[in-house]
C-alpha positions in Angstrom: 0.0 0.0 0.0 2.6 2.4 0.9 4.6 1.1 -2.4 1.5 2.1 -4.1 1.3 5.6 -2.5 5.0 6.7 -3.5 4.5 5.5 -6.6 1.6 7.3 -7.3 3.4 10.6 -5.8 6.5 9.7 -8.4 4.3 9.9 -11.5 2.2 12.7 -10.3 6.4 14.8 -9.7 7.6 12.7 -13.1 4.3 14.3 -14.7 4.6 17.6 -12.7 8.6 18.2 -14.0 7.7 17.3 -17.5 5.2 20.2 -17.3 7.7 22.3 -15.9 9.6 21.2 -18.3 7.6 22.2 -21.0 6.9 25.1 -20.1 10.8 26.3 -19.4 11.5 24.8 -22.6 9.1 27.4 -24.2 10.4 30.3 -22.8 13.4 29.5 -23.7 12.7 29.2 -27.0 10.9 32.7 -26.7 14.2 34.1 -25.0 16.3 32.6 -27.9 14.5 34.0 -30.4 14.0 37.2 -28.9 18.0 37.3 -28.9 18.8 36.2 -32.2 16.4 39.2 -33.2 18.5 41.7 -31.6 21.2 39.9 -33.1 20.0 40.3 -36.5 19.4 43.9 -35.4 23.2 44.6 -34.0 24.7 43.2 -37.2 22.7 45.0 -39.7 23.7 48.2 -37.5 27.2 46.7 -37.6 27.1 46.5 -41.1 25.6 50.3 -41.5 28.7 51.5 -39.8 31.1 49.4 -41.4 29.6 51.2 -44.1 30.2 54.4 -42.7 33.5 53.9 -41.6 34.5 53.2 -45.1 33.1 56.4 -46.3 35.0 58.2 -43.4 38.1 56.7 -44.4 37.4 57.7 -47.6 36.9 61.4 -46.7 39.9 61.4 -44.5 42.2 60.9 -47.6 40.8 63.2 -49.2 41.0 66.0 -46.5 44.3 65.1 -46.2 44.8 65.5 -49.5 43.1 68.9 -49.7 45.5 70.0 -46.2 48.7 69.2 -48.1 47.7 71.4 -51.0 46.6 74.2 -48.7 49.8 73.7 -46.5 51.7 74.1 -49.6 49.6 77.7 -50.7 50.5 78.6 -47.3 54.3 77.9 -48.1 53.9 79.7 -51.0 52.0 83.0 -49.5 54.0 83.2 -47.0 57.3 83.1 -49.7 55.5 86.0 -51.6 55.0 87.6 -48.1 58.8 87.8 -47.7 59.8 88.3 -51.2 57.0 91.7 -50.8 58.4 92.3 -47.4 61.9 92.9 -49.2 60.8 94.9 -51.8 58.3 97.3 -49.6 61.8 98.0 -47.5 64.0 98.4 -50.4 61.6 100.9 -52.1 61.0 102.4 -48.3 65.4 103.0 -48.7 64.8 104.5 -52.2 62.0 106.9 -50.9 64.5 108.0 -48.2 67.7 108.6 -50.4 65.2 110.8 -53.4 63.6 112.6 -50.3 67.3 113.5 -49.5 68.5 114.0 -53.0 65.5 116.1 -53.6 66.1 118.4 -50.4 69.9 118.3 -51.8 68.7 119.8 -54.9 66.3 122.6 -53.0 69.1 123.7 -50.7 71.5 123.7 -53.4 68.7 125.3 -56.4 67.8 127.9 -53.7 71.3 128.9 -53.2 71.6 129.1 -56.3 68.9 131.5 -57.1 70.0 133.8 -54.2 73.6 134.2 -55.8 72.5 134.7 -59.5 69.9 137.7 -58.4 72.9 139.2 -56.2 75.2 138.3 -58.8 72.4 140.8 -61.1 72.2 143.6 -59.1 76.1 143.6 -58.4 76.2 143.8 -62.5 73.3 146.4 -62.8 75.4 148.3 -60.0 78.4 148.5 -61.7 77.5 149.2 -64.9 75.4 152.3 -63.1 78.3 153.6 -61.7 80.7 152.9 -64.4 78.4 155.4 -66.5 77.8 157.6 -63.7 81.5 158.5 -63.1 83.7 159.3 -66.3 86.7 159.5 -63.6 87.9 157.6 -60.8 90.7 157.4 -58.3 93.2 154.4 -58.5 91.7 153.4 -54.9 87.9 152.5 -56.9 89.8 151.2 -60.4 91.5 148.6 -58.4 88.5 147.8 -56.2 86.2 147.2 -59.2 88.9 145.3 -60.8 89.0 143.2 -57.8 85.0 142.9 -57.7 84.9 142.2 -61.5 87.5 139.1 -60.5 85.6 138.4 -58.0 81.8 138.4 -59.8 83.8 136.1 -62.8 84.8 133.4 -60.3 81.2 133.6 -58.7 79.7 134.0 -62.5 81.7 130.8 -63.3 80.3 128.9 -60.0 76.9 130.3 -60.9 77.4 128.3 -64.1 78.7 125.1 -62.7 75.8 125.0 -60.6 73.2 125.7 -63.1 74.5 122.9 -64.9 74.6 120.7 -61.9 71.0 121.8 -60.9 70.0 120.9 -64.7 70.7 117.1 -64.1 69.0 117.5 -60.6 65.8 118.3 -62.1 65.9 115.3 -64.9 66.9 113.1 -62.4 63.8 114.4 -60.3 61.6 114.6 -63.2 62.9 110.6 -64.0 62.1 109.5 -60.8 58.6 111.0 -60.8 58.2 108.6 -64.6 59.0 106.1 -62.5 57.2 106.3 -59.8 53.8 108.3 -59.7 53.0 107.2 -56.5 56.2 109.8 -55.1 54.3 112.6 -56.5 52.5 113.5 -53.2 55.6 112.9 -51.2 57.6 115.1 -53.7 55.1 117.9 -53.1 55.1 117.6 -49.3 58.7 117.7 -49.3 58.7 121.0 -51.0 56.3 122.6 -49.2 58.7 121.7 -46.0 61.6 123.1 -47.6 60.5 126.2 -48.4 58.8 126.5 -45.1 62.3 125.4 -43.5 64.8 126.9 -45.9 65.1 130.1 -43.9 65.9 128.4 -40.3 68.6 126.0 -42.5 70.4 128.4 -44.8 70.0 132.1 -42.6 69.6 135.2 -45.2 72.2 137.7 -46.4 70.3 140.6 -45.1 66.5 141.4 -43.9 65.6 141.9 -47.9 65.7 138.4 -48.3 63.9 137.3 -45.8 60.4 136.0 -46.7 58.6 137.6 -43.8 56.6 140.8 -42.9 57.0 141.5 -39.6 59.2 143.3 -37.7 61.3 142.0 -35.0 64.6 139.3 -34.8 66.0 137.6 -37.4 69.4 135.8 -37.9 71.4 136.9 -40.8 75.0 135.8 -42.4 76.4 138.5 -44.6 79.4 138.7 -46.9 82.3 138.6 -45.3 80.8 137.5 -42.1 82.2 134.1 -40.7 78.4 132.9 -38.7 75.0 134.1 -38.5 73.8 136.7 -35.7 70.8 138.1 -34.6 69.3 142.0 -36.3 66.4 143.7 -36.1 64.3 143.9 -39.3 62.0 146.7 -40.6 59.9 144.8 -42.7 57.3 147.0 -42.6 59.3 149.5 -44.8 60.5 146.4 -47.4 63.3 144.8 -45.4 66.0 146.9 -43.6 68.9 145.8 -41.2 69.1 147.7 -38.5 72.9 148.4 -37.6 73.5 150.8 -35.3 71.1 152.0 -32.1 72.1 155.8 -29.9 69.6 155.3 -27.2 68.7 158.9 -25.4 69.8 159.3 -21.3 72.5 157.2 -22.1 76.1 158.9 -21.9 78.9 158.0 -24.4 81.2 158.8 -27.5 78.8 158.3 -29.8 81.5 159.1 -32.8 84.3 156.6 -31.9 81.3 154.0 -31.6 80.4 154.0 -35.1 84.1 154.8 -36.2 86.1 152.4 -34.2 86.6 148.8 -34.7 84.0 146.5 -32.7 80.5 145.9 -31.9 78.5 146.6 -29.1 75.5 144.5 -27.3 75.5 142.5 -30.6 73.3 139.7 -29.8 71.8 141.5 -27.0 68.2 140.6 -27.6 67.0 143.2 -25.3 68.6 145.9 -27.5 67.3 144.6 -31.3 63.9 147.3 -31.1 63.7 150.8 -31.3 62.9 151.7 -27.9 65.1 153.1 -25.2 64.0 150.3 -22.9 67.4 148.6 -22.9 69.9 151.5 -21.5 72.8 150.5 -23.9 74.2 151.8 -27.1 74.1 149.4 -29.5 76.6 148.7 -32.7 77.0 145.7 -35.0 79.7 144.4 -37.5 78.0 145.3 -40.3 79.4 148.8 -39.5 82.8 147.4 -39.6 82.1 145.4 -43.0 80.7 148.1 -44.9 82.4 147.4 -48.1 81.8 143.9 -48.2 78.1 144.8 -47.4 78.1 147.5 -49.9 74.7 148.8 -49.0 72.6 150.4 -51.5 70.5 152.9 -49.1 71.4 153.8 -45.7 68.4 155.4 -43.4 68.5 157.7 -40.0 65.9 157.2 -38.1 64.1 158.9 -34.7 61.7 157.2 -32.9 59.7 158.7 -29.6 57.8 155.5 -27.5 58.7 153.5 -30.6 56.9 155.3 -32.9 59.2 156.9 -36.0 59.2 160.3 -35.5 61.8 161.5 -38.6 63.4 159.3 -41.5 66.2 160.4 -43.5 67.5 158.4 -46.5 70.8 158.9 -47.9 71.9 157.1 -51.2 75.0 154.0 -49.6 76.3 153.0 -53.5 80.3 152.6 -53.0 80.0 154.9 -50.1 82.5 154.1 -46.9 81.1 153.6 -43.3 81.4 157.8 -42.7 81.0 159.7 -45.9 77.5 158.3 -46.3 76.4 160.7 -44.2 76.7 164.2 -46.2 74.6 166.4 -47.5 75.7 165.2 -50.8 73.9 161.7 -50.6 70.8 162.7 -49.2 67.9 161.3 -50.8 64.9 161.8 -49.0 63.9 164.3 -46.2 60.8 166.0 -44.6 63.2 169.0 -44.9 62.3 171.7 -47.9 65.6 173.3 -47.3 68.2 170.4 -45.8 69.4 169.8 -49.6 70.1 173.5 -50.7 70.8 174.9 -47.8 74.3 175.8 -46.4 75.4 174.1 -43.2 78.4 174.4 -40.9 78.0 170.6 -39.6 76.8 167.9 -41.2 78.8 164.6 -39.8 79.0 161.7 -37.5 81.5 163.6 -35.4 79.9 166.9 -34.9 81.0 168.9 -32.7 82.9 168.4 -29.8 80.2 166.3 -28.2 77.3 167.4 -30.6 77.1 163.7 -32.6 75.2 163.2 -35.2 75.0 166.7 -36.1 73.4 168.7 -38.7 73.4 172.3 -38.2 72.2 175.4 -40.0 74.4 178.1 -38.2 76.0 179.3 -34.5 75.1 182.6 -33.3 75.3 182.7 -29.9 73.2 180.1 -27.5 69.9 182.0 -28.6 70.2 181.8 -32.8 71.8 178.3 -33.0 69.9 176.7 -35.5 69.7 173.0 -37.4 68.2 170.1 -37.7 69.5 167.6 -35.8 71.7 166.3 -32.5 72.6 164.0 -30.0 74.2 166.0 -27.3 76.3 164.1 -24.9 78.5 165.9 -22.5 79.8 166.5 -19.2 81.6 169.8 -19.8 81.1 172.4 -17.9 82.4 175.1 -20.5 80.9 173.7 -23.5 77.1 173.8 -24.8 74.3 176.1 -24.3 72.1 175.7 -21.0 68.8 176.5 -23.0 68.8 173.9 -25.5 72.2 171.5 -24.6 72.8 171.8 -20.7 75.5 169.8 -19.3 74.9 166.5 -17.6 72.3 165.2 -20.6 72.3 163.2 -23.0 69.1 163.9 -25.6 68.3 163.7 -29.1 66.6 167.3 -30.8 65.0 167.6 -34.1 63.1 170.2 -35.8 59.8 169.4 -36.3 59.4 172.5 -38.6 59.4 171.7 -42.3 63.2 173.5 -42.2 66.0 174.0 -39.8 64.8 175.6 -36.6 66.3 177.5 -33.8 67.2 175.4 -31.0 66.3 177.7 -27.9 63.1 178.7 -29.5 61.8 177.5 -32.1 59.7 173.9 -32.8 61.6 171.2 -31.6 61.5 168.1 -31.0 63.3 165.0 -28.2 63.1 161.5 -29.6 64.0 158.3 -27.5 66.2 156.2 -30.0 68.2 157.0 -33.3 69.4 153.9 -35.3 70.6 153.6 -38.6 69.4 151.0 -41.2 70.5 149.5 -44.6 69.5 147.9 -47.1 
């Protein structure tokens, strides 16, 4: 009986497992083809990037085909970049030298122009005096000989550099054929030249100065070894102021012009017309007069720096004293200074009566003229009521003719100084 029981129980667990069985067997099945799906699924995505990766590949060769040609533009920009770089610099060093072969050829062409319109009106000068005078001494034959000498050497110079500033200005004009693009540059250059020329080459005299206004200037003569510092009148066309007598000053005003040296030459303070500075003042023009060779030679008064008489005498192959006469007078206010007789009428004066012209003496109270600086201390010279002692003043007549210095309409200015042109 209890065989028959266990039996029983093993069928019903032999029949129990084979459903089990059956039914694990199933989902298995289910799993396995649920696997082999995905499977199927991986390897056709497998095969899309396979697929892929061959057209990457692909790609990459020819992006690295297309980087070696660019790599190789870049090689060759970068060539040209240097091969420009070289050539911007060596025009930038051609620009540099015509810019200073141009300024060469102002400096030089400018120079040039000043000598040949000196080198004129030395001619026209000599020829005006060689007609003027049918006689002269030994003393002017063998100074115009030595002038003429002079103006053929300078005429041959002149020359030489006409023909030098010829092939300047083809070589100029070559470059600008070449190249136009200088042509801006050129005229910039100019415009600095001219506006620099004066500070680089300083002018013979105030004439040629381009300039009208009064006041300071540097100059460099003939026959002067460096510039120096003059007043100009530009106001009246350009004259150099040389020589200054200031009033209240005391001194010998005759030996300063006559003698040898200069006086509060580059004293700024003295290049006006006022009396502001208390100082004479002389410079070497005086003592180079013939090298200067001045064409006019002007007196003039000034009272609080406002000209109060001119007088113009004519400077043509005149010396630094006989200027001054009554024979070269050109140009007064005075109806009667030309024609009329005089007992002084010089630098010297009398006794210390400089810069004296004078009609007559008669006695302190009919002393008449035109004009004086009086500078004395002497007790027994002079005349109390126009020239006391202890004072040092400049008179005029401010008539229309000499007047009488006690009595009559005259005049005290603060400054005479003398100008040329």
């Amino acid at each position: 009986m209890k065989l028959e029981i266990a039996n029983d129980q093993l069928q019903e667990f032999v029949i129990q497992h084979q459903a089990d069985n059956n039914q694990t067997s199933t989902e298995v099945r289910k799993e396995l083809e649920l696997v082999k799906s995905q499977l199927q699924n991986e390897s056709n995505q497998f095969a899309q990037l396979k697929s892929y990766s061959l057209e990457l590949q692909k790609n990459a060769v020819q992006l690295q085909q297309n980087l070696s040609i660019l790599m190789a533009s870049v090689a060759e920009l970068q060539r040209n970049r240097l091969v420009i770089n070289g050539t911007i610099e060596a025009m930038k060093l051609e620009i540099s030298d015509t810019k200073q072969e141009l300024q060469s050829e102002k400096i030089e062409r400018m120079s040039l122009q000043n000598e040949n319109v000196e080198l004129r009106e030395m001619i026209l000068e000599l020829q005006s005096d060689v007609l003027s005078f049918n006689t002269t001494s030994k003393e002017v034959r063998q100074e115009l000989d030595l002038v003429k000498e002079q103006l053929q050497t300078e005429i041959q110079q002149s020359a030489q550099l006409q023909n030098v500033s010829m092939e300047l200005q083809e070589n100029a004009f070559q470059i600008q054929q070449n190249s136009s693009g200088l042509a801006a540059a050129i005229g910039q250059l100019n415009v600095d030249i001219n506006t620099t020329t004066e500070a680089i080459l300083p002018a013979r005299s105030c004439r040629h100065i381009r300039d009208v206004n009064n006041g300071i200037y540097y100059i460099k003569p003939i026959g002067s070894e460096n510039s120096f510092p003059v007043y100009c009148d530009m106001s009246n066309g350009g004259y150099t102021m040389v020589y200054k007598a200031v009033s209240g000053v005391q001194g010998n005003l005759s030996d300063l012009w006559i003698n040898e040296g200069v006086l509060n030459e580059k004293q700024e303070d003295a290049l006006n017309t006022s009396n502001v500075f208390k100082g004479h003042y002389k410079n070497r023009i005086v003592d180079q007069w013939r090298d200067y060779r001045p064409k006019e030679v002007v007196v003039v008064l000034y009272t609080v720096e406002v000209e109060v008489l001119r007088l113009v005498f004519d400077g043509h192959l005149s010396s630094k004293t006989d200027w001054f006469s009554q024979e070269r007078l050109a140009f007064s206010p005075y109806a009667d200074l030309k024609t009329s007789s005089t007992n002084f009428f010089s630098i010297e004066g009398d006794v210390t009566r400089y810069w004296f012209i004078n009609k007559n003496y008669g006695g302190c109270s009919a002393d008449a003229g035109w004009l004086v600086f009086y500078s004395h201390n002497l007790l027994s010279f002079g005349c109390p009521n126009w020239d006391p002692p202890s004072d040092f003043g400049i008179k005029y007549s401010r008539a229309t003719n000499a007047t009488n210095w006690a009595t009559g309409d005259v005049g005290e200015a603060d400054t005479l100084a003398v100008f040329v042109d």
